[in-house]
Every structure is written in structure tokens, then in C-alpha cells.
C-alpha positions as CSV (number, residue, x, y, z in Angstrom):
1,X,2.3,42.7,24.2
2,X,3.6,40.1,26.7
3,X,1.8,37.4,27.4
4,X,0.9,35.0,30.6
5,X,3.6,32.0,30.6
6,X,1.4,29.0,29.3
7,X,2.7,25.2,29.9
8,X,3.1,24.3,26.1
9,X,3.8,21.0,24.5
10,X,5.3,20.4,21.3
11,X,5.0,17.1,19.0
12,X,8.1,16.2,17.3
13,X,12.1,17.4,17.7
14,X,12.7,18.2,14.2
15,X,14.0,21.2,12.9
16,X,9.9,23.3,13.4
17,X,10.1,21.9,16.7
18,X,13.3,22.8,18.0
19,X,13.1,26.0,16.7
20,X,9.1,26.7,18.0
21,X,10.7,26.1,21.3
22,X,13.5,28.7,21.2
23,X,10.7,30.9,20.6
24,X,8.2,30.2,23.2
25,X,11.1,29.4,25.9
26,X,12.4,32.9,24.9
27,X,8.6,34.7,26.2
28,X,8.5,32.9,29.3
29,X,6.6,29.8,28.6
30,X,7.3,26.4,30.0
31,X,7.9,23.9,26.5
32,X,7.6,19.7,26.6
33,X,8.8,18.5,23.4
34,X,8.1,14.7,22.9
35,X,9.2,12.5,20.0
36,X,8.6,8.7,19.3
37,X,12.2,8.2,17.7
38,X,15.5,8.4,19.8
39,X,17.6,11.5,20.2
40,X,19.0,12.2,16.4
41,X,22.5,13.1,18.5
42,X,22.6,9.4,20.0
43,X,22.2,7.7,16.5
44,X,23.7,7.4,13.2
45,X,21.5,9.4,10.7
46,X,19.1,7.1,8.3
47,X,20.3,7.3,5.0
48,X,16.8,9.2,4.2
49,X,18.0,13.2,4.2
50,X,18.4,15.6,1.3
51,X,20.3,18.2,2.1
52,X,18.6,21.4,2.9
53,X,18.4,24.6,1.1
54,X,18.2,27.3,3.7
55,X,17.1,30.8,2.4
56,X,16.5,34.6,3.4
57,X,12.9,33.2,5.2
58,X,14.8,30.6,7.5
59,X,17.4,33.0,8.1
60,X,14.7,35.4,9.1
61,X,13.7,33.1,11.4
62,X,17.1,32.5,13.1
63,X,18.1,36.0,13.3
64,X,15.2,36.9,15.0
65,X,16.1,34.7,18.0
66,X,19.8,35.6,17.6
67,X,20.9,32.2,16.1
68,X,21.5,32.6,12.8
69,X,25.6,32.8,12.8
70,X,25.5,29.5,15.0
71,X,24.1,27.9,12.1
72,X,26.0,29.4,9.4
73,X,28.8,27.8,10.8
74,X,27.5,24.7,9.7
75,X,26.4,25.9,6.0
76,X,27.9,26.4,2.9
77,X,26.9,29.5,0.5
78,X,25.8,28.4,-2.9
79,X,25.3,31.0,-5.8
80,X,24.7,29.1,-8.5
81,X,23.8,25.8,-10.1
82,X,26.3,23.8,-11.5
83,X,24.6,21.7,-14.6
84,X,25.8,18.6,-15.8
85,X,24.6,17.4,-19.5
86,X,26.0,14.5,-21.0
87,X,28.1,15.5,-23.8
88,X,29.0,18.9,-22.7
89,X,30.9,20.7,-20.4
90,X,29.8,21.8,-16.9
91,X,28.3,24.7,-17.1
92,X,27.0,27.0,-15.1
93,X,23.8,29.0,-13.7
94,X,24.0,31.8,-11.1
95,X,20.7,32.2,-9.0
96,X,20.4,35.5,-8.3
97,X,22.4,39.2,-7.6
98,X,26.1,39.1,-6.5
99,X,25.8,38.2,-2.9
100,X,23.0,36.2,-3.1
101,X,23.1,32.5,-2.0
102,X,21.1,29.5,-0.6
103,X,23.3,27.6,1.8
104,X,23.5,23.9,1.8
105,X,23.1,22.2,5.4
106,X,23.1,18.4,6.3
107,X,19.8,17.8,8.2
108,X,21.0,15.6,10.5
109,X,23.5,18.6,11.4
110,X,20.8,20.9,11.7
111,X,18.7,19.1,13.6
112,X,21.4,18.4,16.1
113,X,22.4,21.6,16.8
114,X,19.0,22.8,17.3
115,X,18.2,20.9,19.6
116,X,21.1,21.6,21.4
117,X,19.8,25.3,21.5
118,X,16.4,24.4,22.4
119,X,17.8,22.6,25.7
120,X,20.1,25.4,26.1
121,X,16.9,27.7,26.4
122,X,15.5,25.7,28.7
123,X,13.5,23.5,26.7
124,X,13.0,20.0,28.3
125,X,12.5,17.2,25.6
126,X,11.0,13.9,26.1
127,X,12.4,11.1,23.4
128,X,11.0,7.8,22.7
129,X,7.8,8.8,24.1
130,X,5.5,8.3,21.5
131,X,1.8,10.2,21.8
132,X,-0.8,8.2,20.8
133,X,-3.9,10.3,21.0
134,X,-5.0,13.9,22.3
135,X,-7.8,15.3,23.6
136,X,-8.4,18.4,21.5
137,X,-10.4,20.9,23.6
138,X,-8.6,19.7,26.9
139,X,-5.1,19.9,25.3
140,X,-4.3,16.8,26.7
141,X,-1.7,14.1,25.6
142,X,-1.5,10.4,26.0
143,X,1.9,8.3,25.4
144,X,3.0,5.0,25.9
145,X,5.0,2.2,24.6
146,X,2.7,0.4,22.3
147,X,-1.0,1.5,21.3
148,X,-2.1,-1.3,24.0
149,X,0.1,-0.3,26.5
150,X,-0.5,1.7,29.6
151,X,-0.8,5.3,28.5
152,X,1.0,8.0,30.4
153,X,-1.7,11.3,30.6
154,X,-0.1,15.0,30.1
155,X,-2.0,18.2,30.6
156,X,-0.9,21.5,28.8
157,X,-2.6,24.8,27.8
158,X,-1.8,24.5,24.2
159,X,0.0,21.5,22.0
160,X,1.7,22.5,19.2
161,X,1.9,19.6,16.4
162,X,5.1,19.4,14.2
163,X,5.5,16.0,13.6
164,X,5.8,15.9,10.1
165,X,3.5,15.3,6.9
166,X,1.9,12.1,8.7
167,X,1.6,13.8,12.3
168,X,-0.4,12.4,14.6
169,X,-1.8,15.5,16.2
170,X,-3.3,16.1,13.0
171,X,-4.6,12.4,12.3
172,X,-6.6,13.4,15.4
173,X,-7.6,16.8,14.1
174,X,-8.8,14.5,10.8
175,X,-11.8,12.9,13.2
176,X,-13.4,16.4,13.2
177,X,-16.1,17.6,11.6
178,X,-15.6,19.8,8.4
179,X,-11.9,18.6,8.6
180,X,-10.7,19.1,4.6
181,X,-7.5,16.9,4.1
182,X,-5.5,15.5,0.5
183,X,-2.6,14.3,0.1
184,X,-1.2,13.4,-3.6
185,X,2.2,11.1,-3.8
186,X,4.3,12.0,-6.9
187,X,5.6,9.0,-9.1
188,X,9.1,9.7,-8.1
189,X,11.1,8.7,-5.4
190,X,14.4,9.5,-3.9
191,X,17.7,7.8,-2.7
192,X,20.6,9.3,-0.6
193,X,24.0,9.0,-1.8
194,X,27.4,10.0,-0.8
195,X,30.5,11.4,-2.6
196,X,33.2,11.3,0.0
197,X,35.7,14.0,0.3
198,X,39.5,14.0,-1.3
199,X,42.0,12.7,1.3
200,X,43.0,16.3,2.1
201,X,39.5,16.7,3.3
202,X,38.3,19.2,0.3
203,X,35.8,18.8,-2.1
204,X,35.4,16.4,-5.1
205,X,33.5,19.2,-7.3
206,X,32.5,23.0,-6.9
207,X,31.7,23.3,-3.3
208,X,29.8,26.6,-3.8
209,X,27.3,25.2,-6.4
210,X,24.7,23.2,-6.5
211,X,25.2,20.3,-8.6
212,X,22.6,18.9,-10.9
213,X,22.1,16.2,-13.2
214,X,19.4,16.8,-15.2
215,X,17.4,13.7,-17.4
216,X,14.5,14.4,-18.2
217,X,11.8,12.1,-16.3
218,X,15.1,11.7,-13.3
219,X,18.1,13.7,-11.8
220,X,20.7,13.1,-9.5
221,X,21.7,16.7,-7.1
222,X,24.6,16.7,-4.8
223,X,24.7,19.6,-2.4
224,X,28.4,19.6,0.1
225,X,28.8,19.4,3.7
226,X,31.2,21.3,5.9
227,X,33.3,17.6,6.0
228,X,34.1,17.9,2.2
229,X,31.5,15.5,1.2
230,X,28.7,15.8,-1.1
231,X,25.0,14.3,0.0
232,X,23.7,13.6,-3.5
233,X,19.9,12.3,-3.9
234,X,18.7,10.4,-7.1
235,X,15.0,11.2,-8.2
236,X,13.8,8.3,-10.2
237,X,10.5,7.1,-11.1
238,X,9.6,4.1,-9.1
239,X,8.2,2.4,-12.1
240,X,9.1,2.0,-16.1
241,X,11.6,1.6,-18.4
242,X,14.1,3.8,-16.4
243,X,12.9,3.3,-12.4
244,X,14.0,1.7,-8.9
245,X,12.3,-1.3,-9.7
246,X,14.1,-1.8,-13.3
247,X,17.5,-1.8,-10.9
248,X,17.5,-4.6,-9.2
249,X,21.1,-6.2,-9.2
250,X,24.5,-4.5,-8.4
251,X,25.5,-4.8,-12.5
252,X,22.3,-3.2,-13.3
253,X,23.3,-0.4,-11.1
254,X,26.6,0.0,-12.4
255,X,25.4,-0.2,-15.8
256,X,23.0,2.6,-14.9
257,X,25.4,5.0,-13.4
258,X,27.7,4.3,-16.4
259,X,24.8,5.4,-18.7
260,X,23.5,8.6,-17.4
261,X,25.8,9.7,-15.0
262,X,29.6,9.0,-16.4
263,X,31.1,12.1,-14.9
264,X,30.8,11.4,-11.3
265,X,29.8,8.0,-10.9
266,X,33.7,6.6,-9.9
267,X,33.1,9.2,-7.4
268,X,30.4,8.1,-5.8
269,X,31.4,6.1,-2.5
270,X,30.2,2.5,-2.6
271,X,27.5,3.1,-5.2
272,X,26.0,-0.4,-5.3
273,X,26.3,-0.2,-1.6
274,X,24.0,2.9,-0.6
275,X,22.1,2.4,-3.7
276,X,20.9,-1.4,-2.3
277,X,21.5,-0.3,1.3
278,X,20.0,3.2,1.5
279,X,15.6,3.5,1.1
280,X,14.0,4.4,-1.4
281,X,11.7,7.2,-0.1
282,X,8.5,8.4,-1.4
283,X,7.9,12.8,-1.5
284,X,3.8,13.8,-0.9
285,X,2.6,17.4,-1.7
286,X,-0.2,17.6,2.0
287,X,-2.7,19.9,2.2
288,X,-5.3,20.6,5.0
289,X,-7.0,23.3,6.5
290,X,-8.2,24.5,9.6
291,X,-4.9,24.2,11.5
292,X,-6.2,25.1,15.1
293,X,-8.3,23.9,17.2
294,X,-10.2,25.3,20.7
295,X,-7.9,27.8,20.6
296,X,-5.3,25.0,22.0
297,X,-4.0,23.2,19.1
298,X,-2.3,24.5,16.5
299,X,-0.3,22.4,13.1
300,X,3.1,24.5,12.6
301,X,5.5,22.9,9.4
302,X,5.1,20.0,7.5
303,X,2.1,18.6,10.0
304,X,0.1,21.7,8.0
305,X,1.9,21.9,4.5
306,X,4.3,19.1,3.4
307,X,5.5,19.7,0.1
308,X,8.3,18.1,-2.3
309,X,11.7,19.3,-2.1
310,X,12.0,20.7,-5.6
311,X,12.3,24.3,-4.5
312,X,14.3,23.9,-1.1
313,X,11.6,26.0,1.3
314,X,9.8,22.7,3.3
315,X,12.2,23.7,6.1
316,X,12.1,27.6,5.4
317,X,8.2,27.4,5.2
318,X,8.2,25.8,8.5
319,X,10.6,28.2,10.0
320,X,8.7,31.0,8.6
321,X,5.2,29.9,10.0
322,X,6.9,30.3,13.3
323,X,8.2,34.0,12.7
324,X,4.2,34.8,11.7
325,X,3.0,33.2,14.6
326,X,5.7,34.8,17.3
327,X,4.0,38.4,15.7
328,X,0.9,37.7,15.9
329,X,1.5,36.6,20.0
330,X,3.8,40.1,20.3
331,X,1.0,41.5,18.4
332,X,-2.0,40.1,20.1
333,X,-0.8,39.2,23.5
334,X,-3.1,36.3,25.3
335,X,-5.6,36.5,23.0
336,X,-4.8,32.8,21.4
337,X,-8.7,32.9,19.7
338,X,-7.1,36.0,17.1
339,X,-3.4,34.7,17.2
340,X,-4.8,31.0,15.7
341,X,-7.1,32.5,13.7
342,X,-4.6,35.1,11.7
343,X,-2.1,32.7,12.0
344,X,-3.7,29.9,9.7
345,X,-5.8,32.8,7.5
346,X,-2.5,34.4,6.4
347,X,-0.1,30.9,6.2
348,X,-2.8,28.7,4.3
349,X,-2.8,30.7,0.8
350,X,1.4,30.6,0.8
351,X,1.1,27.0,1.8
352,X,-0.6,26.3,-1.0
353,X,1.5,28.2,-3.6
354,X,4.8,27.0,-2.9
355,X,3.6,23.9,-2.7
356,X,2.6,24.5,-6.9
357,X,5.8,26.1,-6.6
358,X,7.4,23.2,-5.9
359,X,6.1,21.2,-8.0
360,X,6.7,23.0,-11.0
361,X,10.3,23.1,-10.3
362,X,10.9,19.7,-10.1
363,X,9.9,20.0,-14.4
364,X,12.0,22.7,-14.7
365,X,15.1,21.1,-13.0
366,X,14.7,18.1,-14.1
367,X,14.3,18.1,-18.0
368,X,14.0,22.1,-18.7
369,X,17.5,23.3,-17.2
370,X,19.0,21.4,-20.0
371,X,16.6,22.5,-22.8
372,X,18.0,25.1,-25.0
373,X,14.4,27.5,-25.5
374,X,14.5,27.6,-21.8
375,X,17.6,28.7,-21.2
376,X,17.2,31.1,-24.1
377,X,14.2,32.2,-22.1
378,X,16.0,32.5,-19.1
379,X,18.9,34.7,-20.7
380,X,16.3,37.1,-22.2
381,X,15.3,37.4,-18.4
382,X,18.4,37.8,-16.6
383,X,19.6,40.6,-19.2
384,X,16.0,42.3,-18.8
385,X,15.8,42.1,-14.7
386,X,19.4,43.5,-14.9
387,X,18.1,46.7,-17.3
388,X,15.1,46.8,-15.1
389,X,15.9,45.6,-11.6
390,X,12.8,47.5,-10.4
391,X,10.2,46.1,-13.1
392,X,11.2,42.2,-13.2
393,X,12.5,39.9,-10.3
394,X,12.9,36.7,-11.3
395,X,9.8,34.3,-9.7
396,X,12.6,32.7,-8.0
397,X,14.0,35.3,-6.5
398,X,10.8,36.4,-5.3
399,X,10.5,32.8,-3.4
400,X,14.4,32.3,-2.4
401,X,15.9,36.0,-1.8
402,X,12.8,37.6,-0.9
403,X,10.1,37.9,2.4
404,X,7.7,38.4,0.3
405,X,4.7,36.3,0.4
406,X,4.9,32.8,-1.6
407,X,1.0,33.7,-2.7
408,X,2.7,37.0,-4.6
409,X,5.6,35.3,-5.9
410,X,3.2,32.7,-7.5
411,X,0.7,34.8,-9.1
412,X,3.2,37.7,-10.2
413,X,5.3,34.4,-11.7
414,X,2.3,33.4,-13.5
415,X,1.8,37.0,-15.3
416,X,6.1,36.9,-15.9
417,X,5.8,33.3,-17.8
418,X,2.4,34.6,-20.0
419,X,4.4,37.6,-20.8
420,X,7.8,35.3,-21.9
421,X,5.8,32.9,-23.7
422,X,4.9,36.2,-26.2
423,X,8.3,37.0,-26.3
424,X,9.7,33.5,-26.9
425,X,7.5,33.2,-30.3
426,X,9.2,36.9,-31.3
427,X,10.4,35.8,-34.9
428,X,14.5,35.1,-34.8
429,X,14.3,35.5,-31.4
430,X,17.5,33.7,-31.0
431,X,19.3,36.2,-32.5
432,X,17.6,39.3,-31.1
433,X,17.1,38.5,-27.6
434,X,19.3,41.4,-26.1
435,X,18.3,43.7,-28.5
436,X,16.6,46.9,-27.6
437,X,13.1,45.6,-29.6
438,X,12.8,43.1,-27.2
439,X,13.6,44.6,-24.0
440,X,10.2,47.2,-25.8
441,X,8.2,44.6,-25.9
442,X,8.5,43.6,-22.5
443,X,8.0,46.7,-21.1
444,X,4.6,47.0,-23.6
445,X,3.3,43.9,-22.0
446,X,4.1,45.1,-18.8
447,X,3.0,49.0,-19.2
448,X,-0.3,47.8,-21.2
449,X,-1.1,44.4,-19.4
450,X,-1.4,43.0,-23.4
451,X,0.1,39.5,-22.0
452,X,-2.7,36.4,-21.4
């Protein structure tokens, strides 16, 4: 159903942003996207990215405006993990079926090149132009240079916030009655690093993997870009007897690195450098609800759902609440009352699961992926799925290689792990695990629901 062309603004470039406006721009309507910091393409990037993970849901989203092979030019497939335990060799984990893949992008990349498209559509975009307040039922916006400053007044039809886990459009939504808002900080925060490529510009370690340290309370990932450089990130707590604050001079560093990460830390490019040079960043799991108001204002990304990184969807969420939302306007024409209203009905329950999602597999990558139960576990379902492709998909898979809704993937995943913790406590299991008793049991717990 077409709809009438709407003057729309949209609160923040980032990657939700840039991408919202190829949509609307593509319908007819006329797009403002304003943004308090400079244009990313005029400034070095801050040191504060991890690399992003995209997935069949972002892709989803690209192919359905036709730019999804102008971004894979950019990306680099990875299909599997590559684990690094102290004391063994690397070994290594593959995520799904042959063919299947998550694709390592540098943000700032990304980010770029979106925004590139956006203008190419006809999006205009307004940097260093910060909004300090809006006027909900008016869908008005007010900017200026300071909060004391002379404010600049904008009239639209509808605003669209996606500026980030501490947007302002929602700060303003906050002030409203029956407004429900948390947000919970984790005690572990994240530093960017860099492994340089070899002079002949190719990588330093596999470049279709995705590398992980695991340590149990910290890790340290390293995911490549398309220059033959790794972006690695160190999770560490920010306090205790291993943390940020315990590191506090350049010895203490190297001593560190020495410790826990021998294998690559020569290979790390000025490692006391970026470690004392680069933030330390904090990750918060944000959760509110409504998302619209009047009809006019509407939360889209991390304004709505931030999440930690641990499962690499904060960017493919995003991009996927702006595939529901484009349906529901095909769907539903000028009728913005049923479009906002579907829109955050269906989005709110997903939101919330892969942000438990997410959670969770920060555990498992962090100090599970190198315990040998669960990779035992793991094995018995790889061989299983692979018997039974149409009874078992990995919770994983459901999330990463999958449309499905994050909501299903979370509750099927619950009913999975209650029917492998039966399984795991099989006597001489280690043994037995790809025998045909086993693969029985499974499909008893699965045929007679007998699994907690």
C-alpha cells in the first residue's frame, strides 16, 4: 500500500540511521538525519568499536533495499571460531552447515559507507547539530550549540530516534507517564586493540575465523578487516584481582599479556600504547517499552533495545526492526496509529530475548568454550542436528542463520539445554555419546516432552 510522502527526521547517523533512511527515501519521503558528533568520514575512528558480526537478519535487511553486495565488499566470511587455550593447540569450532558464515565488518567502515548510500538516496544529513529536546505530539525538534544557547526549531511529521542506548529522543519519552525504563551495566568492560597486518598486507592468523581467547571471568576476540588487520577487544572486569584497574603501568601490562595471552601478544601493535591510549568502555543490556508516541515518534535500534555484544546481533537487531517496520508501512499504508502499534508489539518480546541471549553467551564464550563437559555437550549436538537436521537446530543457529524470531530461538533453546542436561548425566557418557542409545534418548525427550 503506498503511502503519502511524510517530512521525517531521524536522530543519529549510525548504522539504524543510515539505513532507516534508505528505506524511507526509497517510498517517497523527505529524511533529515541530524547527529551531535562530526561526520565519521571526516575523522579518525575513536578507538571504541568492536567489530561487528553481520548475520542472515542484517543481510535481510540490505537485500531488501538492494545493498547487500556493496557491503559484502567490505566483509569477511567467518565459519568458525578459532579457540585459543593456554597449553594447547588452536583448535577449532565451526558454527553452523557448510556455507554458513557471520561476516566480520569494521564499524567505522560500515558506518561510512552507509552513509554514503543514504546521501546517494537523497537523504540530507545535518552533523554537529545536536537536538536538545522534542516536542512529542508536535514532532518537533530543537538544536543548538550548547543547552543555553539559541535553539534552532524543526518541524516534521514523524521523528524517528536512533541515537543509541542513551538517546535523547527517548530521555524525553522517559518524562512520560507510565514510561517503564531499566538499564543494568555488566561488571566488564572492553578495550580495542589492533594486530597489524604482515608487510605483504595478509593476515597475522586465520582470516576466516573468529578468534577467541577464552579465561574464564575475561577474553580477548580478534575479528579481521579487509586491510589484513585484526580489531581485537579485551573483556575484563573493571575491578579485582585480574581487572583494568589492577593494570595500571606499562610493565603490568606486559606482564599481563605475557600471562594469559602468550600466543599473540608480540603481535599485538603497540600493546602498552592502545591499551593506556585506547578507553575503556562500559556494555549496558537497556530495556524500555512503549517505543512510540502520538503516532509521531517512534525508538528504532539501540535507542529501544541496547544489548551487549556477546552474540553479535545489536547491529542485526537494529537492522531487522527496520525490515518489520518497512512491512508493516507496505502493509498498512498511512495508517501510522497500526504501523507503531504492531511495530513495537511484535519487536518488544525479541528485544528482550536476545538481550538474555546475549548475555548468556558472554558465559559461554568466555569460560564454557574451553570446558571439556561443554564441548562434550556440544559434540553430542552437532552429531545429533546432523542425524536429525529437521528435529534439532542448534539455539544458535536459530539466532545467527535463521529469520526466525529471537522470542522462538530463546524458548525452543531453553527446552534443547533441559533436554542436554538429561543426556549429559547419561552414565559413561563420554564414551557413548555418538552411540545409537543416545541419539534414542533424545529423540524420547523430544517425542514424549519427558525433559524439565
Amino acid at each position: 500500500m503506498a503511502q503519502t510522502p511524510k517530512n521525517i527526521a531521524i536522530i543519529g547517523s549510525g548504522l539504524v540511521g543510515s539505513l532507516l533512511a534508505i528505506y524511507l527515501r526509497r517510498i517517497g519521503h523527505t529524511v533529515t538525519v541530524f547527529d551531535r558528533r562530526p561526520d565519521i568520514r571526516t575523522i579518525k575512528f575513536s578507538g571504541r568499536s568492536i567489530n561487528l558480526a553481520m548475520s542472515n537478519r542484517g543481510w535481510r535487511s540490505l537485500d531488501e533495499v538492494g545493498i547487500g553486495k556493496k557491503i559484502k565488499e567490505i566483509a569477511i566470511p567467518l565459519d568458525k571460531r578459532a579457540m585459543h587455550v593456554n597449553g594447547k593447540p588452536v583448535y577449532f569450532q565451526k558454527y553452523g552447515k557448510d556455507g554458513e558464515a557471520i561476516w566480520s565488518i569494521s564499524r567505522g567502515i560500515l558506518n561510512k559507507r552507509m552513509i554514503d548510500l543514504a546521501e546517494g538516496e537523497g537523504a540530507s544529513f545535518r552533523f554537529n547539530e545536536k537536538v536538545w529536546d522534542v516536542d512529542l505530539p508536535e514532532a518537533k525538534i530543537y538544536t543548538g550549540e550548547t543547552e543555553k544557547s539559541k535553539w534552532k526549531t524543526y518541524d516534521f511529521d514523524l521523528i524517528f530516534g536512533c541515537d543509541g542506548a542513551f538517546s535523547r529522543v527517548r530521555h524525553k519519552m522517559q518524562r512520560q507517564s507510565r514510561f517503564n525504563y531499566s538499564q543494568n551495566f555488566i561488571d566488564v568492560g572492553y578495550k580495542e586493540l589492533t594486530i597489524p597486518a604482515n608487510e605483504d598486507g595478509t593476515h597475522k592468523l586465520d582470516n576466516n575465523s573468529f578468534h577467541i581467547w577464552p579465561r574464564g571471568e575475561f577474553m580477548l576476540i580478534a575479528m579481521p578487516n579487509i586491510d589484513g588487520s585484526f580489531t581485537c577487544t579485551l573483556f575484563l572486569p573493571f575491578e579485582g584481582e585480574v581487572s583494568f584497574k589492577s593494570i595500571e603501568t606499562e610493565d603490568q601490562a606486559r606482564e599481563f599479556f605475557k600471562k594469559y595471552f602468550p600466543n599473540v601478544r608480540k603481535e599485538i601493535e603497540d600493546l602498552t600504547k592502545d591499551f593506556f591510549n585506547n578507553p575503556t568502555s562500559a556494555m549496558v543490556t537497556m530495556k524500555c517499552y512503549p517505543w512510540t508516541y502520538w503516532n509521531k515518534v517512534a525508538l528504532v535500534g539501540d535507542s529501544a533495545h541496547a544489548i551487549v555484544p556477546f552474540y553479535g546481533q545489536g547491529m542485526n537487531a537494529g537492522f531487522e526492526d527496520i525490515y518489520v517496520l518497512n512491512q508493516l508501512m507496505e502493509k498498512y499504508g498511512d495508517d501510522w496509529e497500526t504501523i507503531f502499534s504492531e511495530y513495537e508489539q511484535e519487536r518488544k518480546p525479541n528485544a528482550d530475548a536476545i538481550a538474555e541471549l546475549s548475555y548468556r553467551n558472554f558465559v559461554e564464550m568466555s569460560s564454557k568454550t574451553a570446558d571439556a563437559k561443554f564441548l562434550l555437550q556440544k559434540k553430542i549436538e552437532k552429531h545429533f542436528t546432523t542425524k536429525h537436521p529437521e528435529k534439532w537446530v542448534p539455539v544458535y543457529s536459530r539466532v545467527t542463520f535463521s529469520d526466525r524470531p529471537y522470542a522462538e530461538a530463546l524458548a525452543i533453546g531453553d527446552r534443547q539445554e533441559a533436554i542436554m542436561q538429561e543426556v549429559m548425566q547419561l552414565p559413561n557418557i563420554e564414551e557413548k555419546w555418538d552411540s545409537k542409545e543416545v541419539e534414542d534418548k533424545i529423540l524420547e525427550f523430544l517425542t514424549d516432552n519427558k525433559a524439565p
